[in-house]
C-alpha positions, 0 to 999 in steps of 0.5 A, a space after each residue: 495461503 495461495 493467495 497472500 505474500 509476505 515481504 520486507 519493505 525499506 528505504 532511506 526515507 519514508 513520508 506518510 503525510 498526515 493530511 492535518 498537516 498539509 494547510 500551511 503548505 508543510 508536510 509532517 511524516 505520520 509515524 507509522 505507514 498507512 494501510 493505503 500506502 501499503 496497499 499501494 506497494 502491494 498494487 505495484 507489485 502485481 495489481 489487476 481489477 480482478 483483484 482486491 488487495 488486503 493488508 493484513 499487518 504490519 511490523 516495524 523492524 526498525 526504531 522510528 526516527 525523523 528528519 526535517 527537510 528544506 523543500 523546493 515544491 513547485 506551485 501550479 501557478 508557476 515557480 517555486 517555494 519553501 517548504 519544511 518536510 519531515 520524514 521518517 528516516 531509514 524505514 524497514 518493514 515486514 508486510 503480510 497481505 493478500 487478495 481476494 477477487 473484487 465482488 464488485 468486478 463480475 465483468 472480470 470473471 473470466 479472469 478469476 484463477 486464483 492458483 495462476 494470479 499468485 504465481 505471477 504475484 509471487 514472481 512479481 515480487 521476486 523481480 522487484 515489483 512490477 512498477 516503482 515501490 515507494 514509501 508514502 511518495 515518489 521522492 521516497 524510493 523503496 524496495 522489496 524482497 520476499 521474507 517471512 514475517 516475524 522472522 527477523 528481530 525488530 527493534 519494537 518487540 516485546 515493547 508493549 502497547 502504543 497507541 498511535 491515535 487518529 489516523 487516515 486507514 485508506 480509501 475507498 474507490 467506488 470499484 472496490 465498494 459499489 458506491 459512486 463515491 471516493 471517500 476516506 476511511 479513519 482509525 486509532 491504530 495501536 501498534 504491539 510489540 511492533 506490529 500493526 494489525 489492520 482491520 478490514 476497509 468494510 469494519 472501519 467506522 468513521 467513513 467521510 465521503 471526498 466526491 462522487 466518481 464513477 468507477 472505470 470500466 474494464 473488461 476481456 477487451 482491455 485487460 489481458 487474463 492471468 492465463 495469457 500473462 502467465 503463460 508468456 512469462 513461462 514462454 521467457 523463462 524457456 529462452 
């Protein structure tokens, strides 16, 4: 396709946060990533407000192991604390995704060249991202590097079926959906043979709406079009 990438995602940790957990001030790792947290390294890689990202699946290349650790979080209202963090450790995953252009951007037409946005996502990838890749937080530094889905065994194939329960899919920002509204999309996931394949934003059902927000404004006077950028990466790569 022109428009998808497939990459490999891996780390020494990974925090997935279930927001279920965070009431006493502690963090528990959801076992699996979310479509949101892959949708953010999909965004770090190449993001543009022409464009709307989509995680198609994901597979789970190795076993899924935890670790607890002590945590010093700083507190807004001065000094410090402690908290029990747990994380997931030694994550590897292959990622397939794509983009459309967002119908809810037609400010952003002019920008609108699929053939162009790909090559500079597929060179984004190749340099490692275009900003910091992390799994699920800052403090869990990740990396990429393109593969083929599938390809590699995983630790889960031929495992069968496991049903990973309630779990937050992503959200919604009003840019992306036409609503002055930030809300937070929920599922029930089932991961097979270990791959996870993700419904699309619009087809989940269980939507609860955070706050209203209004979205930002872009347009040819504060976002540089996929020519100009692709043609000055052309230009570094001659000198």
């Amino acid at each position: 396709m022109r428009n998808a990438i497939e990459f490999k995602v891996y780390g020494d940790y990974a925090l997935f946060t279930d927001p279920l957990t965070k009431l006493g001030g502690e963090k528990l790792t959801y076992s699996v990533p979310t479509y949101q947290a892959l949708k953010g390294i999909v965004e770090s890689i190449y993001w543009k407000p022409t464009l709307t990202m989509i995680v198609d699946k994901v597979r789970v290349l190795k076993p899924i192991r935890m670790e607890s650790k002590g945590i010093r979080p700083i507190e807004y209202s001065g000094g410090n604390t402690l908290a029990n963090y747990t994380y997931l450790k030694d994550p590897c995953y292959e990622v397939q995704a794509h983009f459309i252009f967002n119908p809810h951007r037609p400010e952003m037409e002019y920008d609108r060249n699929e053939n162009k946005h790909h090559n500079i996502l597929k060179r984004s990838l190749l340099a490692g991202g275009r900003r910091d890749i992390f799994l699920g937080t800052r403090e869990c530094q990740a990396y990429i590097e393109p593969c083929v889905f599938g390809e590699a065994p995983g630790f889960y194939d031929n495992y069968g079926d496991i049903h990973l329960g309630n779990m937050v899919h992503g959200i919604n920002y009003p840019d992306e959906t036409g609503r002055n509204q930030l809300e937070v999309r929920l599922w029930e996931p089932v991961m097979k043979d270990g791959v996870i394949e993700f419904i699309k934003p619009e087809e989940c059902t269980k939507v609860r709406v955070i706050a209203e927000m209004q979205p930002k404004r872009f347009d040819e006077n504060n976002v540089q079009a996929a020519d100009e950028l692709l043609a000055e990466w052309e230009g570094w790569g001659m000198k």
